[in-house]
C-alpha positions in Angstrom: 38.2 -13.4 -6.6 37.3 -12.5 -10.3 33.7 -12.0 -9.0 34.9 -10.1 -6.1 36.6 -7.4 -8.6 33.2 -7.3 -10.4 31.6 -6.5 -7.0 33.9 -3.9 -6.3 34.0 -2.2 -9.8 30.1 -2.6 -9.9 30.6 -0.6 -6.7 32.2 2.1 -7.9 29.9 2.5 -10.9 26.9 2.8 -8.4 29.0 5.6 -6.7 30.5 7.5 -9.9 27.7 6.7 -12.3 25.2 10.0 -11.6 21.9 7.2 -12.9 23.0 4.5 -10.6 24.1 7.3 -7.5 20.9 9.2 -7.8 18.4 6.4 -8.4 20.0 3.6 -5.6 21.2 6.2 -2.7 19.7 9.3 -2.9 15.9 8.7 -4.4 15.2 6.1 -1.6 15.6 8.0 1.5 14.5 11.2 -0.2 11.0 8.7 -1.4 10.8 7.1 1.7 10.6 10.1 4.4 8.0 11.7 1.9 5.7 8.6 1.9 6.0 9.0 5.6 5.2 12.6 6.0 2.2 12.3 3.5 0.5 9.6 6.2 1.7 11.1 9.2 -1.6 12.1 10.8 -2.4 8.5 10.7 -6.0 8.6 10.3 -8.7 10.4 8.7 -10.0 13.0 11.5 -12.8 15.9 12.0 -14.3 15.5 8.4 -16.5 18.6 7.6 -19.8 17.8 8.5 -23.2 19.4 7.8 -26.7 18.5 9.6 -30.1 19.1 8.3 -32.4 19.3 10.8 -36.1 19.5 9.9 -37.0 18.4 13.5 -35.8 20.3 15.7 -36.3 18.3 18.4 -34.4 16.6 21.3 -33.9 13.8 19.8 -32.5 15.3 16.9 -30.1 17.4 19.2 -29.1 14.5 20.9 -28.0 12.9 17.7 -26.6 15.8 16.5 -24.7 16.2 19.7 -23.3 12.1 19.7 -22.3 12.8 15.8 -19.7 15.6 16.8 -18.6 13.2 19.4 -17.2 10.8 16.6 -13.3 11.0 15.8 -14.0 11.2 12.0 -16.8 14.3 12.5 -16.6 17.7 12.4 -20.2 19.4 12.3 -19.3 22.6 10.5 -22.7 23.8 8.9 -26.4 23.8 9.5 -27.9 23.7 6.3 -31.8 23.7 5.5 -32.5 22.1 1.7 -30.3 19.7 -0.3 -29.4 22.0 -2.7 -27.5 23.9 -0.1 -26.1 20.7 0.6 -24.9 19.8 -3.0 -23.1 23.2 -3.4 -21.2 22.6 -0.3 -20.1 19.0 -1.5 -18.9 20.9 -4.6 -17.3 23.5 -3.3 -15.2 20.9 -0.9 -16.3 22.6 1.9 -18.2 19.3 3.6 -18.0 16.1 2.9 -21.0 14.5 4.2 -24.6 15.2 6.2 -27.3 14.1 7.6 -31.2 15.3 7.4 -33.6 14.7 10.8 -36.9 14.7 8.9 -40.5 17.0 10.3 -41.5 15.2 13.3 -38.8 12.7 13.8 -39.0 12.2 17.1 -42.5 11.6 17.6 -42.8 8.8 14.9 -39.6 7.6 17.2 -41.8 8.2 20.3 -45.4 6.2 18.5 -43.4 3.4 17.1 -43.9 4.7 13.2 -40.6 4.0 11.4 -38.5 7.0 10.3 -36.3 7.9 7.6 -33.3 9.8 8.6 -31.4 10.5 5.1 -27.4 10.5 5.2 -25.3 12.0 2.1 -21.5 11.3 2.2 -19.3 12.1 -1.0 -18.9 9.0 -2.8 -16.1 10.5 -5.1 -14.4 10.3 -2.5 -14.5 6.9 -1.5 -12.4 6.2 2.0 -13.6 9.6 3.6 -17.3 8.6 2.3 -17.1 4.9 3.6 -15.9 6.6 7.0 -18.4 9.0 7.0 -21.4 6.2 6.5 -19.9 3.4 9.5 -19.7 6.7 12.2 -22.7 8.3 11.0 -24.8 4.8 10.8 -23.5 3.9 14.1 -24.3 6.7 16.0 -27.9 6.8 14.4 -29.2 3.2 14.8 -27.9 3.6 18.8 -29.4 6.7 19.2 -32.3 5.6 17.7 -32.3 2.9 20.0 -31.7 4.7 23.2 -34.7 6.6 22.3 -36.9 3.5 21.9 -35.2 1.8 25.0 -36.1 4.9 27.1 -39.5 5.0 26.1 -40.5 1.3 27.0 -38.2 2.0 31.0 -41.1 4.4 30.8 -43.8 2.8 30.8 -42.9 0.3 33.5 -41.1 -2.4 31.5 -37.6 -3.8 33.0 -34.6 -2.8 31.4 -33.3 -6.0 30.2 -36.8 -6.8 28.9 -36.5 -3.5 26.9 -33.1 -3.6 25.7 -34.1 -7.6 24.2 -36.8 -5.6 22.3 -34.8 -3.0 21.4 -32.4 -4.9 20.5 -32.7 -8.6 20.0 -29.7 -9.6 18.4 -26.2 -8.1 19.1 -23.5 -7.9 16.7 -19.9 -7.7 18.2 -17.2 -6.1 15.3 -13.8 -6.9 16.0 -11.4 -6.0 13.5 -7.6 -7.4 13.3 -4.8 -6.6 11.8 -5.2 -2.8 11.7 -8.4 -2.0 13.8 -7.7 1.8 14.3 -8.0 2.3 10.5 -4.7 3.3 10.8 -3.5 4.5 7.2 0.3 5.2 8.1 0.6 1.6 9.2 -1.4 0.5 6.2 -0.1 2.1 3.2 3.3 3.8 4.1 4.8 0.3 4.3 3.2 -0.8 1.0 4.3 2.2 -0.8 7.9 1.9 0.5 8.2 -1.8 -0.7 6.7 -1.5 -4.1 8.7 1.7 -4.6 11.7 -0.2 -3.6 11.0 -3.0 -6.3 10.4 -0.2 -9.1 14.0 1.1 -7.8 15.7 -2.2 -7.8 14.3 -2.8 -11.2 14.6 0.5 -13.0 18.4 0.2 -12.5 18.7 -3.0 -13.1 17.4 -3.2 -16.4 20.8 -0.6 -17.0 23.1 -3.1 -16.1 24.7 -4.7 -19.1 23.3 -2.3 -21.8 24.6 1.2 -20.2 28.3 -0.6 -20.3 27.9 -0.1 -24.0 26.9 3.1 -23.5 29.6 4.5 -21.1 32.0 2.3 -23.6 33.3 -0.2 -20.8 31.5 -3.6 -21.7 35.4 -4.7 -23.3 36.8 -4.2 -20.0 34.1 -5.9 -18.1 34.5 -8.9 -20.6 38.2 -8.7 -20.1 38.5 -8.5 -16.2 35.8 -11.3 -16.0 37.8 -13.3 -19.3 34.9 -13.8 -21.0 32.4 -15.9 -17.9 29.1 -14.8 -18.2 28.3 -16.5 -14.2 30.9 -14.2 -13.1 29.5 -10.6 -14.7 26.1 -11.7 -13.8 26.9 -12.7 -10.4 29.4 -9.8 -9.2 26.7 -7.4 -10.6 23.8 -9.2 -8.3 25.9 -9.5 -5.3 26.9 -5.7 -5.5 23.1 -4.4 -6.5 21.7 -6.9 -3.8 24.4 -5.2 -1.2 22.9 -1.9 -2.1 19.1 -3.6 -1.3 20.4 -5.0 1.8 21.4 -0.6 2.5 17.8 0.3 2.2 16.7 -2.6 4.0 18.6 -1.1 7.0 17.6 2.1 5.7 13.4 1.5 6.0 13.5 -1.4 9.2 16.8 0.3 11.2 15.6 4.2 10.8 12.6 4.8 9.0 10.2 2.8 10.6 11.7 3.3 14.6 11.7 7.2 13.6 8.3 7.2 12.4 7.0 4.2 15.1 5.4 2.5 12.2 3.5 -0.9 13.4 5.5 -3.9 14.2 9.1 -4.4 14.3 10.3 -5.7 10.4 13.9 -5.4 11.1 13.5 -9.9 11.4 14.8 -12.7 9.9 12.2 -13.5 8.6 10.9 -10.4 6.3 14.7 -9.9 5.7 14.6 -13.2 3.9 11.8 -12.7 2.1 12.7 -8.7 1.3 16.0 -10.7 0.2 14.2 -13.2 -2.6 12.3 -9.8 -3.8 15.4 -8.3 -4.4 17.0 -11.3 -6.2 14.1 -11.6 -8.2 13.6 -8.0 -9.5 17.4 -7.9 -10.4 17.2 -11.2 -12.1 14.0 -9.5 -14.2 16.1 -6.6 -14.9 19.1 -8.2 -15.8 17.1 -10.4 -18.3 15.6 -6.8 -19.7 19.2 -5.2 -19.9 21.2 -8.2 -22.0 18.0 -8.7 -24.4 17.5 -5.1 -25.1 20.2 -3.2 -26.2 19.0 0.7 -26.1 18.9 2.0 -22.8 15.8 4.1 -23.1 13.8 1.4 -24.7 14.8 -0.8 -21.6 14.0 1.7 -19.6 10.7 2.3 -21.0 9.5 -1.7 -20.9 10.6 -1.7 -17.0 8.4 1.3 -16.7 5.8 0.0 -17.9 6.4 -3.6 -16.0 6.6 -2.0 -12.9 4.5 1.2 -12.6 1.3 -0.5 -12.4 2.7 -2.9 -9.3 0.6 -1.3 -6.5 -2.5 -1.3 -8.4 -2.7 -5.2 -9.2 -0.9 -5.8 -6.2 -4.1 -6.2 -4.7 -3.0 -4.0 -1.7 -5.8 -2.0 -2.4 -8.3 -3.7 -4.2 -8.7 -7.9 -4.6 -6.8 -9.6 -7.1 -9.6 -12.6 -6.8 -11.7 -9.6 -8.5 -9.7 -8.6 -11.0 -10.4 -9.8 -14.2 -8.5 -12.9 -15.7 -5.8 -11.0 -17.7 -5.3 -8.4 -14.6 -4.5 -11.2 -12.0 -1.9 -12.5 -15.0 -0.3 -9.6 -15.1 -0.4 -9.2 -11.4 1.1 -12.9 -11.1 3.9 -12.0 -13.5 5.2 -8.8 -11.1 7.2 -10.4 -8.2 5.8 -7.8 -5.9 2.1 -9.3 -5.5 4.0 -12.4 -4.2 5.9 -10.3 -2.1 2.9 -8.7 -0.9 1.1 -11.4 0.4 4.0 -13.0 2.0 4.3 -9.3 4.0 1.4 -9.4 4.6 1.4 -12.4 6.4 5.1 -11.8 8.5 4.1 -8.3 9.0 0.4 -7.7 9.5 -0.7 -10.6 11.0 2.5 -12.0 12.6 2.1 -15.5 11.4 4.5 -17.7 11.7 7.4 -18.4 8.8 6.1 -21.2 7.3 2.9 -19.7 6.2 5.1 -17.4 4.0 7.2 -20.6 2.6 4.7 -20.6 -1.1 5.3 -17.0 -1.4 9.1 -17.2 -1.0 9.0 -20.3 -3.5 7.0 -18.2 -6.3 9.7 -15.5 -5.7 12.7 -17.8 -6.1 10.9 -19.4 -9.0 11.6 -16.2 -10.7 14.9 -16.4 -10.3 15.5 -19.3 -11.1 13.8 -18.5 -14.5 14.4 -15.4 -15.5 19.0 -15.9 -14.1 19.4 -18.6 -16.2 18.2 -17.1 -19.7 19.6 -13.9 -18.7 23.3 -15.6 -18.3 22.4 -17.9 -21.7 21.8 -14.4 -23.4 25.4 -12.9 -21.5 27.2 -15.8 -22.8 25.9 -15.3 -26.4 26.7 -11.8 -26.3 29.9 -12.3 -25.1 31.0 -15.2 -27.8 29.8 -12.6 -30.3 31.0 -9.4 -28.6 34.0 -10.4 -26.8 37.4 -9.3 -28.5 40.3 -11.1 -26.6 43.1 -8.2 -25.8 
């Protein structure tokens, strides 16, 4: 019962307390509908375009005319030297191009091998990747077509031709997110790591900011002095608010938005469930060492802000330097991530999450444990029987 009262009263601190109110009920909805809106076209589309065509030729027409056809391509300028081309790239107003050199079409047509130049923006780096697989695509097949249509006519059979032309085939098929689909790529990733920063930025306010607002006496009092029972009424209750914003991202969020597969499962709730332990046992560690609120504040900031970078969400932790995957190791949110990855993306089955799940409860069952050894020392020192 005694931890039930610390549940409640933890309760009404979240709902009174403006740092707790703001940061546990309002930021995440508020965060989580922008990350949406940000993504909401889904993918990259109709990138400004420019062609340089030197050949003026059917061919080069043809290409021209297969390159607008792409999702990713929008052909907005006909340009006629490279530096026209650079000032464009630096005013933003394209963002790639291609140049069809003098006489393309009839080194095509002799069998002499031609370059055809393509320019993309590598300071940006996803629209410039883009960019070069369209582009690329469209020119080795149109290049081919033109070959293949020149052997049909001179007499040769089509399949013969198309084995010249093309002697070995490569077949891409790619899983998990084939459409390059970036609101069902990053939006989730965003909205888990922010909840982690979330979950951890108050929590490392949890025991310190009682000495602040001047009610750590009467916490000690209504728990009479048990460290196990102020440290676990104060999980329970923050872990009830995670459970919220579960509901909040798998129950409205993601159905609202139509965002990939369906999280709201047992599965991802469980493991969503040991990130949440974990990042309140972190904090709670954080908040009984460190006595000033702002300095708490400031090492969770610093913990956590750099999550989505050496997460390796976006760039592999196996390439990271030795130190970076440490620090990445030491953040329960790359665990996490794989472990989503896995239940979400791919759809595996549970028990290819199970050494994700066990890193995340090794947390907690780390960092709980010196966090109530630190209460209880506190407390001995600190506690003044009424």
């Amino acid at each position: 019962m005694t931890v039930l009262r610390i549940m409640i009263r933890e309760w009404r601190r979240i709902l009174t307390l403006p740092v707790f109110f703001w940061l546990l009920l309002v930021l995440p909805p508020v965060l989580f509908f922008f990350y949406a809106f940000i993504y909401e076209k889904e993918k990259i589309k109709d990138l400004p375009f420019a062609i340089w065509d030197e050949s003026h030729s059917a061919a080069s027409r043809q290409l021209t005319f297969l390159l607008e056809q792409m999702e990713s391509i929008h052909i907005t300028h006909q340009i006629k030297s490279q530096s026209e081309l650079e000032l464009l790239i630096l005013k933003g107003e394209v963002m790639g191009a291609v140049h069809f050199p003098v006489k393309m079409e009839e080194h095509i047509l002799s069998g002499q091998p031609v370059d055809i130049t393509l320019y993309t923006n590598a300071s940006s780096l996803v629209p410039a990747k883009l960019l070069f697989k369209n582009a690329s695509e469209v020119i080795i097949m149109g290049g081919a077509g033109i070959t293949l249509e020149k052997l049909i006519q001179t007499g040769m059979n089509r399949n013969k031709a198309m084995a010249l032309v093309q002697p070995v085939r490569l077949t891409t098929l790619p899983l998990y997110n084939p459409g390059y689909n970036y609101f069902q790529y990053l939006v989730p990733g965003l909205i888990t790591v922010a909840l982690q920063m979330i979950i951890i930025m108050v929590s490392v306010l949890l025991f310190n900011y009682e000495t602040k607002t001047g009610s750590k006496q009467e916490l000690y009092a209504l728990a009479r002095g048990s460290a196990l029972r102020i440290l676990s009424g104060k999980m329970f209750a923050h872990l009830g608010v995670a459970w919220i914003n579960f509901i909040l991202v798998t129950g409205i969020i993601f159905p609202i938005f139509g965002i990939g597969q369906d999280m709201a499962t047992f599965h991802f709730f469980i493991l969503y469930t040991l990130l949440a332990m974990a990042c309140i046992s972190i904090g709670s560690l954080i908040s009984v060492i460190i006595s000033d609120t702002m300095l708490a504040t400031d090492i969770a900031l610093f913990y956590t802000a750099p999550a989505f970078v050496f997460s390796g969400y976006t760039f592999p932790r196996w390439a990271m330097p030795w130190y970076d995957q440490f620090y990445a190791w030491v953040m329960p949110y790359s665990s996490f991530l794989d472990g989503f990855v896995k239940l979400y993306q791919m759809q595996l089955p549970f028990r290819y999450a199970f050494s994700e799940m066990s890193v995340l409860l090794l947390f907690v069952l780390v960092t709980f444990p010196l966090a109530l050894l630190v209460l209880k020392i506190k407390i001995r020192k600190e506690f003044i029987v009424q």
